[in-house]
MARTORNU-411347 format. One record per residue (C-alpha): residue in one letter; x, y, z; residue number from 1. Coordinates in steps of 0.02 Angstrom, whole numbers, plus 32768, in hexadecimal, padded with zeros to 4 digits. Layout:
REM MARTORNU-411347
 drense   px   py   pz tivo
      a    X    Y    Z  NUM
...
This chain:
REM MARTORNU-411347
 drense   px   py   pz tivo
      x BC3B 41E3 5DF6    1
      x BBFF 41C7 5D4A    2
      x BB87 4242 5CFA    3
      x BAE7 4201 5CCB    4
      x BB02 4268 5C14    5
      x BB86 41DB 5BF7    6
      x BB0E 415F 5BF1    7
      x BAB4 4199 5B69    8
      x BADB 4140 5AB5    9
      x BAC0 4173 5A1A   10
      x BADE 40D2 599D   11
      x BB09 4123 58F4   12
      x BB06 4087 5882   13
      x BA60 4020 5851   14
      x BA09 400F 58FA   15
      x B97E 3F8F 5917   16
      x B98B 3F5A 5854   17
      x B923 3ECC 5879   18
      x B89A 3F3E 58AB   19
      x B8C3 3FA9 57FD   20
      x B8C2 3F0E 57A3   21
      x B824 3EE2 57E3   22
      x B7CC 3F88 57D5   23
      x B7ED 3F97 5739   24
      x B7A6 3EF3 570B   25
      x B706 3F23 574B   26
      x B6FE 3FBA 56FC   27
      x B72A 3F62 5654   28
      x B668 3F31 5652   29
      x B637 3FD1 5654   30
      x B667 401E 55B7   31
      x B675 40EA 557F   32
      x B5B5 40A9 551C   33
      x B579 406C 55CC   34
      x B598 4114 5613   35
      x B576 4177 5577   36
      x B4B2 412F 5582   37
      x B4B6 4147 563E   38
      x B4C2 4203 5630   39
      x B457 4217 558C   40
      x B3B8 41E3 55F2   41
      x B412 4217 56A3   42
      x B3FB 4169 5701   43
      x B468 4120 5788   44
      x B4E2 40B8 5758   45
      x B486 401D 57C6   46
      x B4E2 3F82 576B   47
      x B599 3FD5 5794   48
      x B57B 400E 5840   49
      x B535 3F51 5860   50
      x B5DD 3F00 5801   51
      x B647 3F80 5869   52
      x B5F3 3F37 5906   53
      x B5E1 3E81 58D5   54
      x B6BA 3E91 58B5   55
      x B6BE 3EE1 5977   56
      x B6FE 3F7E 592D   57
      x B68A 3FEF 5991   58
      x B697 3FA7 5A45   59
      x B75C 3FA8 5A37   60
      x B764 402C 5AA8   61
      x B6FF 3FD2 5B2C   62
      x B766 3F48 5BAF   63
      x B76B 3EA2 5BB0   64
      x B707 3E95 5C39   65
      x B676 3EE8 5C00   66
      x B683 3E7F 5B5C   67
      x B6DE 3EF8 5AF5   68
      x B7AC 3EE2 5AB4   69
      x B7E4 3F5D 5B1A   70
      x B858 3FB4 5AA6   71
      x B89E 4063 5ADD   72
      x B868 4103 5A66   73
      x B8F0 4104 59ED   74
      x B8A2 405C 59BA   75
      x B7FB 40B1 599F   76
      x B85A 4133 5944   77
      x B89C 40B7 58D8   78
      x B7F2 407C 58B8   79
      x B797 410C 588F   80
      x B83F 414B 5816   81
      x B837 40A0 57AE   82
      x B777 40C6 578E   83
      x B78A 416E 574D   84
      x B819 4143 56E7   85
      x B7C1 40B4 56A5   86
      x B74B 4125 5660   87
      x B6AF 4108 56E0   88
      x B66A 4175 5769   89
      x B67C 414F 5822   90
      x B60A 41E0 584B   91
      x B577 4156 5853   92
      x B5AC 40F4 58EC   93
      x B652 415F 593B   94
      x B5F9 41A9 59D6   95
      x B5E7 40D9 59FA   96
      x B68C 40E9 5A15   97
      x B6B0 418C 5AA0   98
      x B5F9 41A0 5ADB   99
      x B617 410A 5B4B  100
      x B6B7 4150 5B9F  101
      x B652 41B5 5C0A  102
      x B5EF 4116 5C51  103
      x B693 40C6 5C5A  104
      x B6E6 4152 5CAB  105
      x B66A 4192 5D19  106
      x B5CB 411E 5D2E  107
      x B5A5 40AD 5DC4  108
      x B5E6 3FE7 5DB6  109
      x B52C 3FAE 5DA3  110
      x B527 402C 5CF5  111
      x B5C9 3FE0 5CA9  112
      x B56C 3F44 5CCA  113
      x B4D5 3F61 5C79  114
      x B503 3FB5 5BE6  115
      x B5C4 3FAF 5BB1  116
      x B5AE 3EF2 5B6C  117
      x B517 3F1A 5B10  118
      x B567 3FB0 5AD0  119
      x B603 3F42 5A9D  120
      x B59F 3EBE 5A37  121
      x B51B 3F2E 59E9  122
      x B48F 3F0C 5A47  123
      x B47F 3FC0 5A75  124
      x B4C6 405E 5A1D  125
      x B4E3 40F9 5A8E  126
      x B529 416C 5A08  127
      x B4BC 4201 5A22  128
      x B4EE 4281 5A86  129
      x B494 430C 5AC7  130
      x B4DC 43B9 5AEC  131
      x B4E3 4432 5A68  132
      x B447 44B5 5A73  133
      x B3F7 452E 59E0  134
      x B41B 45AE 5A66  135
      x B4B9 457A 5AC1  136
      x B539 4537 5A4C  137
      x B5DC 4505 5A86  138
      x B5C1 4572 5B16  139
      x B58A 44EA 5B63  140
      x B573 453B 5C1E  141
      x B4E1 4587 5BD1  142
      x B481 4502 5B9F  143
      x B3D4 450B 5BD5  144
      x B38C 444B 5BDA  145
      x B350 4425 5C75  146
      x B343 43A6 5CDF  147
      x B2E3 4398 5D98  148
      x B2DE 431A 5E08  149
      x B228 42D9 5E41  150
      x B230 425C 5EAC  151
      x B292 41C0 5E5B  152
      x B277 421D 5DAC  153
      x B2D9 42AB 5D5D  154
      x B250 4319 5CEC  155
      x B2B5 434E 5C4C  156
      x B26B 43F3 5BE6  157
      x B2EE 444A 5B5B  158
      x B32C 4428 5AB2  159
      x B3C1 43F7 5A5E  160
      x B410 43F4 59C2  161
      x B484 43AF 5947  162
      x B46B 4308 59A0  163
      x B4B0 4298 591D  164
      x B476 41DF 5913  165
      x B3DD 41F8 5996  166
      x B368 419C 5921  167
      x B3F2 4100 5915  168
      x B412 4107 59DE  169
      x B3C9 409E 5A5B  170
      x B40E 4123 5AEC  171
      x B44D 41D5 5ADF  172
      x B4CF 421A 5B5E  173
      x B467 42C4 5B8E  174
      x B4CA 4356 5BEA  175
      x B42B 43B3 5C40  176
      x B438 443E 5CC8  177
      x B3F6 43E4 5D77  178
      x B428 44A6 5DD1  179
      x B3FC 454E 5D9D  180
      x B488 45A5 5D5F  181
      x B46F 4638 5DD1  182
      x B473 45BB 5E6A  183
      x B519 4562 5E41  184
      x B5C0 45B7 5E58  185
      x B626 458F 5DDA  186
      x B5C2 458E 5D25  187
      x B612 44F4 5D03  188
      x B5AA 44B9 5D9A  189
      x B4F9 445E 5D9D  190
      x B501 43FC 5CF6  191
      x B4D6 433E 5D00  192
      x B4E6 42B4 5C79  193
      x B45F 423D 5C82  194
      x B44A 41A7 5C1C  195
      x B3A0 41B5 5BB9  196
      x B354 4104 5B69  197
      x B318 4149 5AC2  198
      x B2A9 40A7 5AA2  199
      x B236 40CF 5B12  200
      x B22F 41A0 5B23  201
      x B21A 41B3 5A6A  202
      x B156 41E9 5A5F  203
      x B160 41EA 5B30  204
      x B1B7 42A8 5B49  205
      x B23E 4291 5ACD  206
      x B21B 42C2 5A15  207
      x B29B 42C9 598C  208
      x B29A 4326 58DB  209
      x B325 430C 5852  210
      x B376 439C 581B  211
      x B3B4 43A5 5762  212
      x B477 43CD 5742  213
      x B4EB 43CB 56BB  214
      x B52A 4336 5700  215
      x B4E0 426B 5726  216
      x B4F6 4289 57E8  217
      x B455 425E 5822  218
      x B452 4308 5876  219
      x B3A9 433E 58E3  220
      x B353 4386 596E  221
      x B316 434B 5A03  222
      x B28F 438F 5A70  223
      x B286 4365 5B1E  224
      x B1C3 437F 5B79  225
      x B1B4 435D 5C30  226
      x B229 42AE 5BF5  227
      x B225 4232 5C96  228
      x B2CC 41D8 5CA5  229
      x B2FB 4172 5D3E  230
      x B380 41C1 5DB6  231
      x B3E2 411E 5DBA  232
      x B405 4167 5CFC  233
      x B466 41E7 5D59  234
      x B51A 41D3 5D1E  235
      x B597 420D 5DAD  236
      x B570 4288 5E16  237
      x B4F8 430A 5E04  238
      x B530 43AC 5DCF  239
      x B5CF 4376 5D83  240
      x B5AA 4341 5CE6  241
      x B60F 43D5 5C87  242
      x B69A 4379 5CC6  243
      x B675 42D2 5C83  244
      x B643 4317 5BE0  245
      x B6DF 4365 5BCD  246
      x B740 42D3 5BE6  247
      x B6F6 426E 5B4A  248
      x B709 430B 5B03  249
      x B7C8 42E5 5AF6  250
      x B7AF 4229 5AAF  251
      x B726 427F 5A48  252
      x B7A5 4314 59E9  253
      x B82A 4282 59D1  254
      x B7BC 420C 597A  255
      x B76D 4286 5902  256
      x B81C 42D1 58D5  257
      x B85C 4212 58AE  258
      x B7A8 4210 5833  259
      x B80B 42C2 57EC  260
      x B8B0 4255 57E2  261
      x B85F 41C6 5771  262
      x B803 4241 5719  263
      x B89E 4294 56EE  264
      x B8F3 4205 56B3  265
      x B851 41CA 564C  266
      x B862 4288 55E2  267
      x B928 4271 55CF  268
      x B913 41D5 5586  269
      x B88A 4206 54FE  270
      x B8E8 429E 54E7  271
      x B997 4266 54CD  272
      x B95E 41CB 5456  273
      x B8D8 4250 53F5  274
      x B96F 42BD 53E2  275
      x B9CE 4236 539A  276
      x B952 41EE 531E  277
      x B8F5 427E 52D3  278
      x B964 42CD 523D  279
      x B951 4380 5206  280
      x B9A7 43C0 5174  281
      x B9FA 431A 5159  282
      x BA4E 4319 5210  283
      x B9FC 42D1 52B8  284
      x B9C9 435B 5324  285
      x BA13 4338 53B8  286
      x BAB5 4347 536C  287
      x BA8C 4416 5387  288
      x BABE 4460 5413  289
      x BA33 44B4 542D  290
      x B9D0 4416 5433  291
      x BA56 43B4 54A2  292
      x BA94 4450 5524  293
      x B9E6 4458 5563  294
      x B9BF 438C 5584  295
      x BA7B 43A3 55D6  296
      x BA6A 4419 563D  297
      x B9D2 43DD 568B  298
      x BA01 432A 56A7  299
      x BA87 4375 5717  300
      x BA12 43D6 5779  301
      x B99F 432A 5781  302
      x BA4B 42C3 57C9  303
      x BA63 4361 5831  304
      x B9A8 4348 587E  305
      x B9C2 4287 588A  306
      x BA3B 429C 5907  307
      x B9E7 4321 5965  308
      x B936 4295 597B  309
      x B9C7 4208 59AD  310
      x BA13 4280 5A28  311
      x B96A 42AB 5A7B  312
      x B925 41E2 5A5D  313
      x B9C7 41B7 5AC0  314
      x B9A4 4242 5B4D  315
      x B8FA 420A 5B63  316
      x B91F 4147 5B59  317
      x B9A2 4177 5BFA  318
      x B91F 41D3 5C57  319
      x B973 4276 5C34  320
      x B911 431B 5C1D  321
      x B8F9 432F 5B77  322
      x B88A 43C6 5B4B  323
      x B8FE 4435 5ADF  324
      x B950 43A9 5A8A  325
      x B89B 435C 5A60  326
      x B855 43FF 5A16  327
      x B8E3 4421 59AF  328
      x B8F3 4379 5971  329
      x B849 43A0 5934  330
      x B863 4432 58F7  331
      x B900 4406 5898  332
      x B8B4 4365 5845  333
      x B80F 43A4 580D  334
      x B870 446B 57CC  335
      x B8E8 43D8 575A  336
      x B841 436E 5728  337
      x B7FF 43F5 56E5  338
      x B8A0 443F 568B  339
      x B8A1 43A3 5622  340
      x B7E7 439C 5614  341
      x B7FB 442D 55C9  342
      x B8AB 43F9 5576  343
      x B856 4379 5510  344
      x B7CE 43CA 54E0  345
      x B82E 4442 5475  346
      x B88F 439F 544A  347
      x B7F7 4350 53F1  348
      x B7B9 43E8 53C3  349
      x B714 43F5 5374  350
      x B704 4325 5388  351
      x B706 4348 5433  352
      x B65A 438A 5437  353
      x B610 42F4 53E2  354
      x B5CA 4294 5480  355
      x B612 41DA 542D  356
      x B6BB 4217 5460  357
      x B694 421D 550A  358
      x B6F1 42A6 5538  359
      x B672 4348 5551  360
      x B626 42C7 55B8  361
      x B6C8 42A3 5639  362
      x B6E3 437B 5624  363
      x B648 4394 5675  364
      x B663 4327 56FE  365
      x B712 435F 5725  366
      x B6D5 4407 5738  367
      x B65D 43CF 57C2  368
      x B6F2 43B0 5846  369
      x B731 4459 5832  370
      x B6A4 448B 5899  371
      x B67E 43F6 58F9  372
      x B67A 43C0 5970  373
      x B6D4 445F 59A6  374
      x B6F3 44EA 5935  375
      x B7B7 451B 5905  376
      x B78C 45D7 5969  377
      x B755 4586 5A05  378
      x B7F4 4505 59EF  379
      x B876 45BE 59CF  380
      x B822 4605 5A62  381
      x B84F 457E 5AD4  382
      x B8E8 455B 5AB0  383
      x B911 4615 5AB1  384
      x B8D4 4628 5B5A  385
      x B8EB 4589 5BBC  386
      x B98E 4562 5B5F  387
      x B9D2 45FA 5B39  388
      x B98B 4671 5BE1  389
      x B932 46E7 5B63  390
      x B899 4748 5B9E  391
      x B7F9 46F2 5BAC  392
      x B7A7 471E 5AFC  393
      x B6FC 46F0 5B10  394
């Protein structure tokens, strides 16, 4: 009997190329200046999320049948690596890309149906997802958004936060509690996603205030008062939404680590050619050891990480559980990102704080995935207790 681990593949070499190739000619549009301006007056990057989903890019994830191209995830990891490397942000449109798994996964026929293929072509964006709380955190069994059924109406009252994107989405993916937690018997127990149309609760029960980072991530708040959304919005079953939401969690961690991947590669390659064009006392400095060990050593640990998001983009493409792998591929990629971030910053040295190099820029939002969408603690902890048979440490 064969083992279903022997199906899994890993191809090494160039995969989907044509998809690179194609990436990164839409991303050739959008220049370092393009993103340089974006960020100076914080505005969403509207012309390259539309080009993105004009090319298909964003609905690659979706099937055929619901009008998408029905790649598997390593393609969208592909994706999302090529625009990072080219020097552009996918942080403005990637939720497009794993918010829908939980529709596909878990939501009736009649939901594919009517929203997959508008999802696919653009029509409508779901890339805001609501979970995180001011109160809650990752400790997501806490959350305190609720949600109570009235008749053919669930009445929404909470808040959430760090909801990325809400003010570009047409629907946000909303993890609410439809059961007191002291009612349920597992904590994990009595959580519900529910699809919530944005276009029409914004002003009706749902408000939503920005919230200024040191980032372009179009970061805010959202404010749910007695918010009327249809139970047909229901996704699944009630009550076992912590379950769905962990399973795009998985696509979620290996699509953000392949972002840390191209970012990683974008920092080598201004660091290595910096290194090799900028001569101090009358040699380049990248002929210095102490210039070269460091941009070394840390492009290992990047081809290291790349390995570790292909393993758990392979695991998850063969239906495999993929929890561990997924977290650390995260972790891995985005702890090498930011090693080279850092890397060639001391590379450039001072020129690396002048904002037309682009580079302080691309530091500050590597640094972001080292504590989203999970932080590295919360990744050691699980791995050291549902890998490893540690003690529960929190």
């Amino acid at each position: 009997m064969t083992d279903t681990m022997d199906l899994i593949q890993m191809d090494l070499g160039p995969d989907y190329q044509e998809v690179r190739d194609g990436v990164r000619k839409v991303c050739a549009d959008y220049p370092l200046e393009y993103w340089r301006e974006k960020d100076e007056i914080a505005e969403y990057p509207q012309e390259f999320v539309d080009a993105m989903t004009e090319a298909g890019y964003l609905g690659a994830l979706i099937p055929e049948e619901y009008g998408g191209a029905g790649l598997p995830i390593r393609a969208g990891s592909v994706i999302l690596e090529e625009i990072h490397a080219s020097g552009c942000s996918a942080a403005a449109c990637h939720a497009q890309m794993y918010i829908m798994g939980t529709v596909l996964r878990h939501g009736s026929e009649a939901q594919k149906r009517k929203y997959l293929p508008g999802i696919a072509n653009g029509d409508i964006r779901l890339q805001a997802f609501g979970v995180s709380e001011p109160t809650s955190g990752t400790d997501t069994t806490q959350l305190k958004t609720r949600a109570v059924r009235q008749g053919d109406h669930y009445v929404i009252n909470g808040q959430k936060i760090w909801t990325s994107r809400a003010k570009q989405s047409d629907l946000m993916l909303l993890l609410a509690r439809t059961t007191p937690l002291d009612e349920v018997a597992k904590r994990t127990d009595g959580l519900s996603t529910i699809l919530v149309d944005m276009r029409t609760s914004v002003g009706n029960g749902m408000e939503i205030q920005g919230i200024p980072t040191m980032i372009n991530h179009s970061t805010n708040s959202v404010f749910f008062d007695d918010l009327k959304v249809p139970v047909e919005n229901l996704i699944g079953e009630e009550g076992k939404g912590f379950r769905y939401i962990l399973d795009g969690m998985n696509a979620e961690r290996v699509l953000v680590a392949s972002e840390s991947i191209g970012d990683g590669r974008w920092f080598t390659e201004k660091a290595v050619a910096y290194a090799n064009e900028r001569e101090v006392f009358g040699n380049p400095i990248g002929a210095n050891q102490g210039v070269q060990f460091p941009i070394a050593r840390h492009y290992a640990s990047l081809k290291a990480a790349e390995l570790m998001v292909r393993q758990a983009a392979a695991m998850f493409d063969a239906g495999q559980p993929c929890g561990a792998e997924a977290n650390m591929a995260k972790m891995l990629a985005s702890e090498a990102a930011w090693e080279l971030a850092d890397t060639c910053m001391q590379t450039y040295g001072g020129f690396a704080f002048a904002k037309e190099y682009d580079i302080e820029r691309k530091w500050r939002e590597a640094r972001l995935y080292r504590t989203a969408p999970i932080s590295t603690n919360l990744i050691l902890a699980f791995v050291a207790q549902h890998v490893l048979g540690m003690p529960r440490s929190y």
